[in-house]
C-alpha positions as CSV (number, residue, x, y, z in Angstrom):
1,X,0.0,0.0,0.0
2,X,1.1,3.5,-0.2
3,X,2.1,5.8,1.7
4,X,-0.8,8.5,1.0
5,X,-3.6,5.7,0.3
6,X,-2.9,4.1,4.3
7,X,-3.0,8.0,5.4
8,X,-6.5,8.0,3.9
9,X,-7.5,5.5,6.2
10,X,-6.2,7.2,9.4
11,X,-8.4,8.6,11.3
12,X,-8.8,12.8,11.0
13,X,-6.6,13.4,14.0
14,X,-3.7,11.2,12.7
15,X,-4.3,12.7,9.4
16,X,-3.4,16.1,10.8
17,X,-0.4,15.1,12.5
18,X,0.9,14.2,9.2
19,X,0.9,17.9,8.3
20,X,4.2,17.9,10.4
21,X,7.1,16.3,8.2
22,X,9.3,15.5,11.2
23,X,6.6,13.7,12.6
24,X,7.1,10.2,13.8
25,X,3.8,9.0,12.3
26,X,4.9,10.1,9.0
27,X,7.9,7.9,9.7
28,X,6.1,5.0,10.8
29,X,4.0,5.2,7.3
30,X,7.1,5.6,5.6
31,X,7.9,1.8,7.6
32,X,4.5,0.5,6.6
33,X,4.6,1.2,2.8
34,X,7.9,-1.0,2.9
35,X,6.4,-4.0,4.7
36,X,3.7,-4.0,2.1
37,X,5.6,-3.9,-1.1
38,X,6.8,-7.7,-1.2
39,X,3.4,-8.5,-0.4
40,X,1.8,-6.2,-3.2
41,X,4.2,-7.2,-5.8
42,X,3.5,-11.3,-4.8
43,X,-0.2,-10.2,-4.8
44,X,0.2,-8.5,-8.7
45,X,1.4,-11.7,-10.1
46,X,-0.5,-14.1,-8.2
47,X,-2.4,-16.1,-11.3
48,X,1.5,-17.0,-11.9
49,X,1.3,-19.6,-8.8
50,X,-1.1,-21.5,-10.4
51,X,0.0,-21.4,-13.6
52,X,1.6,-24.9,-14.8
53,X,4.6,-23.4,-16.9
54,X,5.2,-19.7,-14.7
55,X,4.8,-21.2,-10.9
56,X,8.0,-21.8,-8.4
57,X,9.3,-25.8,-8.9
58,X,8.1,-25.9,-5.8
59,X,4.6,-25.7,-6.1
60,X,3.7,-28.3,-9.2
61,X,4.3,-30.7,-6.5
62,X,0.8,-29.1,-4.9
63,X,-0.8,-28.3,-8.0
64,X,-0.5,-32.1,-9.4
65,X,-2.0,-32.6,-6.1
66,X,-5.1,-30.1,-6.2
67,X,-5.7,-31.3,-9.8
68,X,-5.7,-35.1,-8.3
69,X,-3.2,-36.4,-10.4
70,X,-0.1,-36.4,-7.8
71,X,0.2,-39.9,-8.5
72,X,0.8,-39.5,-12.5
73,X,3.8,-37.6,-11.1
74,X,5.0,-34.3,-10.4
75,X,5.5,-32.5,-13.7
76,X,4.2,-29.2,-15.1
77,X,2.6,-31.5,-18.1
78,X,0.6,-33.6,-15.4
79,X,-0.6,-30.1,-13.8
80,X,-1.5,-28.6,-17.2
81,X,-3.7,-31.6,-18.6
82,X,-4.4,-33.0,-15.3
83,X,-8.2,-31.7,-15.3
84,X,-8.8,-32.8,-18.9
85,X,-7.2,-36.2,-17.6
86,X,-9.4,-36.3,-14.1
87,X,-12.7,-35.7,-16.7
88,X,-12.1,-38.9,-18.5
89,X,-10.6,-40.8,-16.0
90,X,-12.0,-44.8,-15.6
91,X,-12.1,-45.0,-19.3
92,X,-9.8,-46.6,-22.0
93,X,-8.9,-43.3,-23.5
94,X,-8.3,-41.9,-20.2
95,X,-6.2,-44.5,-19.3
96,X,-4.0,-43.8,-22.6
97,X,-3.9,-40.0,-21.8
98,X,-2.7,-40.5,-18.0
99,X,0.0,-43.3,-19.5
100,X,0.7,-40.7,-21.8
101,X,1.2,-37.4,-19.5
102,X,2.5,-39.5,-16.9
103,X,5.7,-40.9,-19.0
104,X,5.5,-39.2,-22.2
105,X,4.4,-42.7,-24.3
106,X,2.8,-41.7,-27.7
107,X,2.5,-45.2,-28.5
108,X,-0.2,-46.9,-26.3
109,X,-2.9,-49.2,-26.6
110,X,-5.4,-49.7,-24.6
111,X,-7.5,-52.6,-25.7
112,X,-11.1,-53.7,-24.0
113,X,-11.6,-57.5,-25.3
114,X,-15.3,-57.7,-26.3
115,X,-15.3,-61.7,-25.0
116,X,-13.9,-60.2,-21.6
117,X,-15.8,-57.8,-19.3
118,X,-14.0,-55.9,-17.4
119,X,-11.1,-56.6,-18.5
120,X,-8.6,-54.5,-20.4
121,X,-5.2,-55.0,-22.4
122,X,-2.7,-52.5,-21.8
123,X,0.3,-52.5,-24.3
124,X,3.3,-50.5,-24.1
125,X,7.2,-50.2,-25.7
126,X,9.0,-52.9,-23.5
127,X,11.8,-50.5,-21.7
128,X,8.1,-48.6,-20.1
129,X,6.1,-51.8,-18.7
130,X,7.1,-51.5,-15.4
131,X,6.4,-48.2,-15.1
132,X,2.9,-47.6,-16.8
133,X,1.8,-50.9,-14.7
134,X,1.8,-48.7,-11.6
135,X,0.4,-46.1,-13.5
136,X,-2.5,-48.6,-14.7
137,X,-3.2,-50.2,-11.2
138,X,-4.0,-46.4,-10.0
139,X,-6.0,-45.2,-12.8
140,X,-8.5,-48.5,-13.8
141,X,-12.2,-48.8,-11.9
142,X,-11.3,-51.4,-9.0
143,X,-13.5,-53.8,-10.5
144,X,-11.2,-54.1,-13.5
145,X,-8.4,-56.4,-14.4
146,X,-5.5,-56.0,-16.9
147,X,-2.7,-57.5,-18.6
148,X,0.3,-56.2,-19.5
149,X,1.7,-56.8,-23.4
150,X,4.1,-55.0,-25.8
151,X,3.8,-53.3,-28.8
C-alpha cells in the first residue's frame, strides 16, 4: 500500500499530525509502505502460482495434487492436462492420456476385449512396462483387471 492511500485510512486526527514532516507517524507510514511492497508485488502476479509453466518448482508438487493427479507424477505436463485427464478418467482413453502425460508414451494401446468384461489389455514399448503398470493399477475402476503386453 502506499504511503498516501494508508494516510487516507487514518483517522482525522492522525491525518493532521501528518501535516508535520518530522513527525514520527509520517515515519512510521514511511515503515508501513515498505512492509507492504513484497506482499503487493506477490499479490500483482499471483495467477503466476497456479499457472503450470510460470509457478516456483516448488509448487507443481501441490498443483499435481489439487488437480488429483499427484500420483501420474510431479510435472508441469501432469498439472496442465491433469483436469482434462481427471474428466475422463476410468475409461480406455483416459487411461492412454494418464499413461501418456505421466511418461511421455505416444505409442499406447489400450484394448477392452469384447469376449472379456472388465477386463482391459494395456500394451506398451518394453523398456516402459514396469512403469505404466503402476500407473495402470492407480487409474483403472477397481472392478477391472489388466494384462500387461508389448507393442
Amino acid at each position: 500500500m502506499r504511503r498516501d492511500h494508508i494516510a487516507g485510512l487514518l483517522p482525522a486526527a492522525y491525518q493532521r499530525a501528518l501535516l508535520k514532516p518530522s513527525s514520527v507517524l509520517n515515519a512510521l507510514l514511511e515503515v508501513m509502505e515498505g512492509l507492504h511492497e513484497r506482499s503487493e508485488q506477490q499479490l500483482a502476479a499471483v495467477e503466476d502460482l497456479f499457472h503450470p509453466y510460470r509457478c516456483p518448482d516448488r509448487m507443481v508438487a501441490f498443483l499435481t495434487h489439487w488437480v488429483a493427479a499427484d500420483h501420474l507424477g510431479a510435472r508441469r505436463d501432469v498439472v496442465s492436462r491433469g483436469a482434462a485427464v481427471a474428466q475422463i478418467r476410468g475409461t480406455a482413453a483416459g487411461l492412454r492420456d494418464a499413461i501418456s502425460v505421466a511418461t511421455g508414451l505416444s505409442e499406447v494401446e489400450v484394448e477392452e476385449p469384447a469376449d472379456r468384461p472388465f477386463h482391459l489389455i494395456v500394451r506398451v514399448p518394453a523398456h516402459a512396462a514396469e512403469t505404466v503398470k503402476h500407473i495402470v493399477e492407480l487409474e483403472k475402476p477397481a472392478a477391472t483387471t489388466f494384462e500387461m503386453g508389448e507393442l
